[in-house]
C-alpha positions as CSV (number, residue, x, y, z in Angstrom):
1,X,13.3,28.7,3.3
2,X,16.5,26.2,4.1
3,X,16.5,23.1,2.0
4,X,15.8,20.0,4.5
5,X,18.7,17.6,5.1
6,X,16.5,15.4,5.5
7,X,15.8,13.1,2.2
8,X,13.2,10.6,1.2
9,X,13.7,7.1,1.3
10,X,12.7,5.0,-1.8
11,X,12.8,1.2,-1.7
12,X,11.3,-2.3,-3.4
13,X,9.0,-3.4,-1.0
14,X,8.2,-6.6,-3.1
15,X,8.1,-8.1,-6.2
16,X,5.9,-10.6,-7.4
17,X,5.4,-13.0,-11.2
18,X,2.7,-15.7,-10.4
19,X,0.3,-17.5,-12.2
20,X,-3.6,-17.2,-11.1
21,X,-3.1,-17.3,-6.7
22,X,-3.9,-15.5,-3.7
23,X,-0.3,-15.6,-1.5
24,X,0.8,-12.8,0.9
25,X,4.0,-11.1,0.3
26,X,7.0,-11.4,2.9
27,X,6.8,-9.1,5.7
28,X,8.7,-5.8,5.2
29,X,8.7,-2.6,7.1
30,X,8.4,1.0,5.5
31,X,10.1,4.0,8.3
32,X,7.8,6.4,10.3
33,X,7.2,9.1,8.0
34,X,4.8,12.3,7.2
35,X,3.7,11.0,3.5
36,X,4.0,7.9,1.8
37,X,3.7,7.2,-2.0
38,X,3.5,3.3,-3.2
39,X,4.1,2.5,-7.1
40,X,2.6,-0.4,-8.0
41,X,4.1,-1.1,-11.3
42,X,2.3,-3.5,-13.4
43,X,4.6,-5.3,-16.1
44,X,2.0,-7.9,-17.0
45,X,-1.8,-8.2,-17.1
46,X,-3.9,-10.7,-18.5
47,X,-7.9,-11.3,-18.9
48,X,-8.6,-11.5,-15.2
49,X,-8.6,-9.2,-12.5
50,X,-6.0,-8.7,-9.7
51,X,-6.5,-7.3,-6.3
52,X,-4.0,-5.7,-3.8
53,X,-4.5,-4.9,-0.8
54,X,-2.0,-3.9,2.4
55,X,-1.7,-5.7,5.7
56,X,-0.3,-5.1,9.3
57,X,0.3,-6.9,12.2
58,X,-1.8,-6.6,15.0
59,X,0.5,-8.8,17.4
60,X,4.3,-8.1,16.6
61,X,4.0,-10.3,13.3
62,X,2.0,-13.7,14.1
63,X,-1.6,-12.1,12.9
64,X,-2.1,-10.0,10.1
65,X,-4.8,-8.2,9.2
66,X,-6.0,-6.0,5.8
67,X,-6.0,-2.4,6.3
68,X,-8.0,0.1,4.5
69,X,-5.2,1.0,2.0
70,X,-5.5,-0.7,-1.7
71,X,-5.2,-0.2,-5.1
72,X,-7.6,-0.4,-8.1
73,X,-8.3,-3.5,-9.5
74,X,-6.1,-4.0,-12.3
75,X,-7.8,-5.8,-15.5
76,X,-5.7,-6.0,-19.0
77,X,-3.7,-2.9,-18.4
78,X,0.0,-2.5,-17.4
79,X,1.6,0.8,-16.1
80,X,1.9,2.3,-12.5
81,X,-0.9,2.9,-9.9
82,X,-0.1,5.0,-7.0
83,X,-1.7,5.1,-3.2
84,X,-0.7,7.9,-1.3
85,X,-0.9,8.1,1.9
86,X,-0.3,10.7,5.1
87,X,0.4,10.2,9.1
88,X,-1.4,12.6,11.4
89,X,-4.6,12.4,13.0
90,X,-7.5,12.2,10.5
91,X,-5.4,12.3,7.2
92,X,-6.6,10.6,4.6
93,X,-10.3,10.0,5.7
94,X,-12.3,9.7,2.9
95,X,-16.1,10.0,4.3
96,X,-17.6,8.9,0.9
97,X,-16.2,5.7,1.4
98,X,-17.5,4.9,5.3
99,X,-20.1,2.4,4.7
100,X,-17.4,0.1,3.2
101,X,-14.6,1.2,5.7
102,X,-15.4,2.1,9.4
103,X,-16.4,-0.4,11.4
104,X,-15.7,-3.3,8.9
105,X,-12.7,-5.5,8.0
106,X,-12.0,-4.5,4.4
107,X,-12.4,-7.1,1.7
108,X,-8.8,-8.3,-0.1
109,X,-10.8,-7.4,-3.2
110,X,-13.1,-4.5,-4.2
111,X,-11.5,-1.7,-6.3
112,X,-9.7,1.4,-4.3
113,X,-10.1,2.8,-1.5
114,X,-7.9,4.2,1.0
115,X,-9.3,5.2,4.8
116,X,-7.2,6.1,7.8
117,X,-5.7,3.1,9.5
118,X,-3.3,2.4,12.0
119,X,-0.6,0.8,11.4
120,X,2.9,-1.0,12.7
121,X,5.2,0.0,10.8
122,X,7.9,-2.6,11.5
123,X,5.2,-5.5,10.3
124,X,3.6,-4.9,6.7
125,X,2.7,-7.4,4.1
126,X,0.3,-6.5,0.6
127,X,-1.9,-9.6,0.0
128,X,-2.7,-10.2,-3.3
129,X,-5.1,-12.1,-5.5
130,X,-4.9,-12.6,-9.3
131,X,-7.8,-14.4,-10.7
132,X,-6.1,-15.1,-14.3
133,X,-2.2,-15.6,-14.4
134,X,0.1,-14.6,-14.8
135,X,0.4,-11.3,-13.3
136,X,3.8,-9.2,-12.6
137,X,4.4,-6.3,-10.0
138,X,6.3,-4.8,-8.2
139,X,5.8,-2.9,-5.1
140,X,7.6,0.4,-4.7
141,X,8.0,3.3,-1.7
142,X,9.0,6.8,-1.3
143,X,8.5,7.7,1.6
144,X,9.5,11.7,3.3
145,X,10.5,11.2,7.3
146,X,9.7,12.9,9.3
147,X,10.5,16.8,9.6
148,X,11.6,16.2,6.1
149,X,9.0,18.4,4.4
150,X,10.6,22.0,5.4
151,X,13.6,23.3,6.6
152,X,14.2,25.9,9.3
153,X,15.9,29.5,8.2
């Protein structure tokens, strides 16, 4: 099989060290892609709980809206948590978690979960909640473009 010349794209999406607050991140954009992996990398954590969760624009970057994409709720512990997620048609879909996700806005707090969701692209923004401060992250991507997962012979 031919190696792809097509490489993945990492970036800092956003980085954040705040005292106890709900705020939403600046707007970024993440490129069309087969498969994304975010990093949330937690450098501090005190008693409290904070909450992440991912927004798009529904209207070219006036209204925002949470998406079904968001991480565990981080307590006292530092280190990485990762969401993965897939384009196409269906991926993702985790039917054990459609009572909290079809149909419904999903809550900026809650724990994980991660459902199939539309999104633009060009307009994203994580929202974020820290109940005890001060918390530090930072928001990282890798995303693969696509045609990017195989070459051709």
């Amino acid at each position: 099989m031919a190696l792809s010349l097509v490489q993945s794209i990492s970036k800092t999406l956003v980085t954040v060290a705040s005292t106890a607050v709900t705020a939403t991140s600046p707007n970024f954009t993440i490129p069309l892609a087969d498969s994304y992996s975010f990093f949330l990398n937690v450098t501090t954590a005190t008693a409290g709980t904070m909450d992440v969760v991912f927004q798009t624009s529904v209207d070219g970057g006036t209204t925002y809206v949470n998406i079904p994409w968001r991480f565990a709720q981080v307590a006292t512990t530092t280190g990485s948590l990762c969401l993965n997620v897939e384009s196409g048609q269906g991926s993702g879909l985790d039917p054990t978690a459609t009572t909290t996700g079809n149909g419904t806005l999903i809550a900026d707090t809650g724990g994980a979960l991660a459902l199939s969701a539309a999104i633009n692209p060009l307009f994203m923004k994580v929202k974020y909640t820290i109940g005890t401060g001060p918390d530090a992250f930072t928001l990282y991507m890798i995303a693969w473009p696509r045609g990017s997962a195989r070459g051709i012979d």
